[in-house]
SEKOLLUM-23222 format. One line per 8 residues: their letters; for each residue x, y, z of N, C-alpha, C. Coordinates in pm, whole numbers. Each point is the difference from the previous one (the first is absolute). Example, Ala and Ser with C-alpha at 12.3 -4.5 7.8 and 13.67 -1.06 7.14 Angstrom:
REM SEKOLLUM-23222
AS> 1319,-569,780,-89,119,0,90,120,0 ~ -35,105,-72,82,119,6,-77,109,73
This chain:
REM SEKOLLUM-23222
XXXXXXXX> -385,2845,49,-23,-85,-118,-129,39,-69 ~ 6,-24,-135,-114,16,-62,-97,-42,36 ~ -178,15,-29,-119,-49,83,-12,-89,-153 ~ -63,-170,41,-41,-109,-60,-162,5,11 ~ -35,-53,-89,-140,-62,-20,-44,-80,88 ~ -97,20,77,-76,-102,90,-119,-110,-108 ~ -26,-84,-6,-77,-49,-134,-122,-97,111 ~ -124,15,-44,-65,-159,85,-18,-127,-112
XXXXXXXX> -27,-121,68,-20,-77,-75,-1,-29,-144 ~ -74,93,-69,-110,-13,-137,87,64,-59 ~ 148,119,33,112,30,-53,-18,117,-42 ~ -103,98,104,-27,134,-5,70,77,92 ~ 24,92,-48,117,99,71,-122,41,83 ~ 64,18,171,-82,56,95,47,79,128 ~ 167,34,-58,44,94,78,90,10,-5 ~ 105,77,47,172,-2,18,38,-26,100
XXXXXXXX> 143,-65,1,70,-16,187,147,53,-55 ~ 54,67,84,163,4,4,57,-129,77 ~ 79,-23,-47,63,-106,26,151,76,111 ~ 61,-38,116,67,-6,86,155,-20,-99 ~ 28,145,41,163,24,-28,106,-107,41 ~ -80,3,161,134,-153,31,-43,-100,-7 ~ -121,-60,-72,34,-142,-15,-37,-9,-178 ~ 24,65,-43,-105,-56,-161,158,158,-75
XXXXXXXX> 49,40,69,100,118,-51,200,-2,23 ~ -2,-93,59,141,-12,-20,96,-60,-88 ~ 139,41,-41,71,-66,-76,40,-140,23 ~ -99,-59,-99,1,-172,0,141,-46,51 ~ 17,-91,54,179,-72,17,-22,-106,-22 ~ 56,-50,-154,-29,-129,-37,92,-90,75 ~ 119,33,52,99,-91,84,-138,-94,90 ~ -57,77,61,-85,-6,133,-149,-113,-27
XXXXXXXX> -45,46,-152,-62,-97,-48,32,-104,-52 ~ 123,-31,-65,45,-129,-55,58,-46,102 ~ 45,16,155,48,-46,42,-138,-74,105 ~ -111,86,36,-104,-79,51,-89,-78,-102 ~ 36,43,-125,-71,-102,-76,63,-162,17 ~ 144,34,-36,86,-135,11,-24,-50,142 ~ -13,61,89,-60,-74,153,-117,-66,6 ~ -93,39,-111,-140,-58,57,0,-119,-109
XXXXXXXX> 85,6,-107,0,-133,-58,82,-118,57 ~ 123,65,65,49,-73,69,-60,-113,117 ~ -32,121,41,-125,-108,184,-129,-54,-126 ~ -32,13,-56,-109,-55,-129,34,-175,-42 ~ 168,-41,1,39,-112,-22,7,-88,82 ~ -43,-126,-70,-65,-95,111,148,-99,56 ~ 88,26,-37,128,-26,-29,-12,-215,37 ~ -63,-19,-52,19,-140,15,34,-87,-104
XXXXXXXX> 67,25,-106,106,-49,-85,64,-131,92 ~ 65,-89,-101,120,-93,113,27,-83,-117 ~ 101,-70,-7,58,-96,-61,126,-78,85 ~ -11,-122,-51,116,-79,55,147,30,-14 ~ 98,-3,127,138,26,-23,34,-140,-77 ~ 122,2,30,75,-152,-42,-16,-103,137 ~ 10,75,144,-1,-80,50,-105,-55,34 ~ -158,6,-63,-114,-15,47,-85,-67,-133
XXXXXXXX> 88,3,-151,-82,-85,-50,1,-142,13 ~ -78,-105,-34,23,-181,57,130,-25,-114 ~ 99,-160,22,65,-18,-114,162,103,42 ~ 55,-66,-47,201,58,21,56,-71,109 ~ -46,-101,47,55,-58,117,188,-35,-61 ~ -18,-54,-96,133,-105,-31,57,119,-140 ~ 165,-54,58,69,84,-147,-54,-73,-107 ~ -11,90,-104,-82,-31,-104,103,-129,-100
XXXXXXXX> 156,6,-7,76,-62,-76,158,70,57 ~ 145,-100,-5,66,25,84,80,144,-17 ~ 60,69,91,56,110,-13,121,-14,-98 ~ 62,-119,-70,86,50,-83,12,-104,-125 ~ 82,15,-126,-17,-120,-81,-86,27,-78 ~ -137,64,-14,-99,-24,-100,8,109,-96 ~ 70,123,-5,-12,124,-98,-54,84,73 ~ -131,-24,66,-76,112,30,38,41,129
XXXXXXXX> -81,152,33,32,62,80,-58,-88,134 ~ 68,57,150,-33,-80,88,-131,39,63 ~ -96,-59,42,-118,14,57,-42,-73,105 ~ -40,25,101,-24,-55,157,-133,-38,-10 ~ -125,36,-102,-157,-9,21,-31,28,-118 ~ -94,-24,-24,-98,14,-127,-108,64,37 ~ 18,87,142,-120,89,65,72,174,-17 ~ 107,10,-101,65,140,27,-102,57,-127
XXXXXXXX> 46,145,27,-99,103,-94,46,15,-124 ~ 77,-84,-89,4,-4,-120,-14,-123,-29 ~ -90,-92,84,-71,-128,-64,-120,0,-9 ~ -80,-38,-89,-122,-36,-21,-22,-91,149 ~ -142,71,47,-50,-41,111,62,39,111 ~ 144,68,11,107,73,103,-147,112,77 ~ 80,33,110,-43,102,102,37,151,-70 ~ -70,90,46,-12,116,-42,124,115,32
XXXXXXXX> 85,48,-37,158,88,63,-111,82,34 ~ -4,34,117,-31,150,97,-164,-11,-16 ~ -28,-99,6,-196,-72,-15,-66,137,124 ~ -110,21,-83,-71,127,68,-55,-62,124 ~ -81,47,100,-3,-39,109,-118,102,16 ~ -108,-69,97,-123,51,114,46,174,8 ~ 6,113,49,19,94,-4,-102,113,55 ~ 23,82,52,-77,141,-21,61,109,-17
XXXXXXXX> -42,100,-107,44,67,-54,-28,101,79 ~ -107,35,92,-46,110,75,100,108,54 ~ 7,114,-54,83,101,111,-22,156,36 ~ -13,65,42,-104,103,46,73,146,-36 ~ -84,66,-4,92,154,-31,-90,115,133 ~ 60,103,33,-14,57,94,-114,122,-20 ~ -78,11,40,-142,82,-3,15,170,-70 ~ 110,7,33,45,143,-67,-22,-17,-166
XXXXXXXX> 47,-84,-64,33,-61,-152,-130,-73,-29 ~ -34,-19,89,-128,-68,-75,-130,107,-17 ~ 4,121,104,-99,113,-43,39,96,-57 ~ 127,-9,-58,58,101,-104,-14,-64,-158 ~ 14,-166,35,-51,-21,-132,-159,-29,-26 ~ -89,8,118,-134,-20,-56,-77,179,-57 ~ 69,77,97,5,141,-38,60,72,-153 ~ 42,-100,-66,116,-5,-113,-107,-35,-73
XXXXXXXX> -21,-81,16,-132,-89,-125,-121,83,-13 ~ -56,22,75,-123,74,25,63,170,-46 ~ 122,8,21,30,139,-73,5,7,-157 ~ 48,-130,-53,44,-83,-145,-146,23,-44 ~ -102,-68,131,-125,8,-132,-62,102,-70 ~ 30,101,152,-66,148,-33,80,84,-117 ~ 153,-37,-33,13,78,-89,8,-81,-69 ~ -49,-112,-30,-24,-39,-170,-153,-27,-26
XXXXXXXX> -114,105,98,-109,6,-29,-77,-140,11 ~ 62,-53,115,-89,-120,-17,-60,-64,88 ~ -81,149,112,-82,-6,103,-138,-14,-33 ~ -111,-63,51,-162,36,-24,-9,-12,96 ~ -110,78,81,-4,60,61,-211,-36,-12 ~ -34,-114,124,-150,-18,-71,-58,64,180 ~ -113,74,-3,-82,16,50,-87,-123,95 ~ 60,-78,61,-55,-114,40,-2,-110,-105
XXXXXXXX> 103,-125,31,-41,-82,-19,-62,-148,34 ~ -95,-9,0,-111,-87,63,-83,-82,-119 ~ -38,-144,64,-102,-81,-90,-73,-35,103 ~ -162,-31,-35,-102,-51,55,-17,-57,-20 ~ 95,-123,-85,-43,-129,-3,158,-30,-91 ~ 28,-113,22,112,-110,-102,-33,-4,-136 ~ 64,88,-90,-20,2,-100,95,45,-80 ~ 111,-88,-98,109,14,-49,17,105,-146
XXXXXXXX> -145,-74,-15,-24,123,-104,1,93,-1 ~ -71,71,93,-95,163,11,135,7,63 ~ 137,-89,99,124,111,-23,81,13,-62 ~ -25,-90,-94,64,67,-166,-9,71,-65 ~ -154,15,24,-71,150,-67,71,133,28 ~ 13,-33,182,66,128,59,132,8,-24 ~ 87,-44,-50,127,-17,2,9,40,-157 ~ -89,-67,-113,-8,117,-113,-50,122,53
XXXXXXXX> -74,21,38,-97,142,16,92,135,31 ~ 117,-78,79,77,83,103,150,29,-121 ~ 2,-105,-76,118,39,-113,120,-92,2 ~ -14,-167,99,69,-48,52,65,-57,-140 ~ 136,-42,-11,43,-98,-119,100,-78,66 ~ -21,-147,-18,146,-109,52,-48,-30,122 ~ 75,30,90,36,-19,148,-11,120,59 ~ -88,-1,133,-15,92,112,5,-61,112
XXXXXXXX> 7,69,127,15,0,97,-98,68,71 ~ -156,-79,51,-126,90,74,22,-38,123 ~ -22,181,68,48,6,129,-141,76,99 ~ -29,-98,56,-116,27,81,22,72,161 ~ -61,21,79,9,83,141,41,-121,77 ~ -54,-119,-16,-38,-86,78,-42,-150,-61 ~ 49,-111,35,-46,-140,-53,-188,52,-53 ~ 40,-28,-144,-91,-24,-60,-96,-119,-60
XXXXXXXX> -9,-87,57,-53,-181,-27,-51,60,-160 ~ -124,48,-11,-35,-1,-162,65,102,-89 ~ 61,65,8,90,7,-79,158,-54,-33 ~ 20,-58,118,159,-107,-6,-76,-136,-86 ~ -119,-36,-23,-53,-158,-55,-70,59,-119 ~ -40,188,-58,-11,4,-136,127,26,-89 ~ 81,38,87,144,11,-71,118,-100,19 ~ -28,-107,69,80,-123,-13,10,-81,-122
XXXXXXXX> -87,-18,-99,5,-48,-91,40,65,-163 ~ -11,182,63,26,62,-196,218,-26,26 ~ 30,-36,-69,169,7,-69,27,124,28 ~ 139,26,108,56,97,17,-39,76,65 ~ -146,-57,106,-56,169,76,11,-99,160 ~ 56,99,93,63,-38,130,-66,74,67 ~ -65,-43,104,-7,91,118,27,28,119 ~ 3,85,95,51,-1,120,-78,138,61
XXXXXXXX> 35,8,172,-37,116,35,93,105,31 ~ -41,154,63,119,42,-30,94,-10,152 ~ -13,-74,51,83,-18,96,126,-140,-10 ~ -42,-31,-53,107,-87,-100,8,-15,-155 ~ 92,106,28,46,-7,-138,133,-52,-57 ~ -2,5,-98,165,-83,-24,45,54,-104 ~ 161,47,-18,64,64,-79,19,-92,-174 ~ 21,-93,47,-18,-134,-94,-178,-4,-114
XXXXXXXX> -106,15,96,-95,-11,-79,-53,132,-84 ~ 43,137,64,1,80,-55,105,13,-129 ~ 83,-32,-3,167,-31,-100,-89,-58,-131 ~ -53,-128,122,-74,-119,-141,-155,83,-79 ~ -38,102,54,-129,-3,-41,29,129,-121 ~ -85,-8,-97,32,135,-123,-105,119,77 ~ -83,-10,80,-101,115,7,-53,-39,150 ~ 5,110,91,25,20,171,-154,10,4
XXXXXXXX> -133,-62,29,-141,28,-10,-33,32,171 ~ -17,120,55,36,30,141,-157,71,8 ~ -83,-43,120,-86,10,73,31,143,62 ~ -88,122,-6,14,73,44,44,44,154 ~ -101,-91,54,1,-10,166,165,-78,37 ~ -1,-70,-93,163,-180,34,93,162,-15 ~ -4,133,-75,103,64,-107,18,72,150 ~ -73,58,60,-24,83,109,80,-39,126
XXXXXXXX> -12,-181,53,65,-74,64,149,10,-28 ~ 10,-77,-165,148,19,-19,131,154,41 ~ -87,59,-60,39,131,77,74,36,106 ~ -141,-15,58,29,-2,189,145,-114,62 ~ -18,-121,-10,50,-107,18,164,46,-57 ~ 48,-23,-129,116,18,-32,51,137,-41 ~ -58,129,39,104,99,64,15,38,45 ~ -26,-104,111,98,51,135,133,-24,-25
């Protein structure tokens, strides 16, 4: 693969890295990503919806008026689902939506994404990223400096406390380390902002 820009902070070019044939170079399989995307929204739902059947709202004890003689159609309750105040036909219910897909498909599609970003150029590639103090600003600065626009995804070596609490608050910027990563937040993010050292890990870690 072609060699990328290494950039530090302040959004100065300060070296090149090649980026890994098998994880940042294979033919994307969108099957593989929309199908772990649709998984992680899935287990994402809190599935606790509910509404009343017929047999559970109060009221329908007695036939409403007699079964024959009056014109109208016959009716047993004034609790069925085409009455005002009636029970719900097929009323949603408590639920979990959770269901799992098998480890093969899930590192073919995080390998997919991370291949997606590299060929639509939308790796950075920073020289350490680190703060010496909580400051939302100065990583806004870096996130212009570096060429960021919209939504990214900053990926550190390792739990970063001040930089996960200067980037919790800008719109659209996520972070994580690179040992958990997720095919989903990469999908969601417009621009991959990858820690040289986290880039080195990822590597190692997912191609095997």
């Amino acid at each position: 693969m072609p060699a990328i820009k290494v950039f530090n902070m302040r959004g100065e070019a300060i070296g090149e890295v090649t980026l890994s044939e098998a994880v940042f170079g294979i033919k994307p399989n969108i099957a593989a990503i929309h199908a772990v995307v649709k998984n992680h929204l899935a287990n994402k739902r809190q599935g606790t919806q509910s509404a009343l059947t017929r047999a559970e709202v109060s009221g329908g004890g007695a036939k409403p008026y007699r079964q024959k003689g009056t014109g109208r159609a016959r009716q047993g309750s004034t609790r069925v689902p085409h009455y005002t105040h009636g029970g719900i036909a097929f009323a949603p219910k408590p639920r979990s939506y959770r269901y799992t897909l098998n480890k093969k498909l899930r590192k073919l599609a995080l390998l997919s994404a991370l291949s997606q970003k590299a060929a639509d150029d939308a790796i950075i590639v920073v020289g350490g990223i680190d703060m010496d103090e909580i400051k939302t600003k100065r990583f806004k600065e870096f996130l212009d400096a570096v060429g960021v626009e919209g939504k990214a995804l900053v990926v550190t070596v390792d739990v970063n406390k001040n930089v996960i609490l200067s980037a919790r608050n800008i719109p659209g910027v996520k972070t994580t380390f690179a040992k958990l990563l997720s095919t989903y937040d990469i999908m969601n993010a417009g621009t991959f902002v990858v820690d040289e050292a986290a880039l080195e890990v990822i590597e190692e870690v997912y191609a095997q």
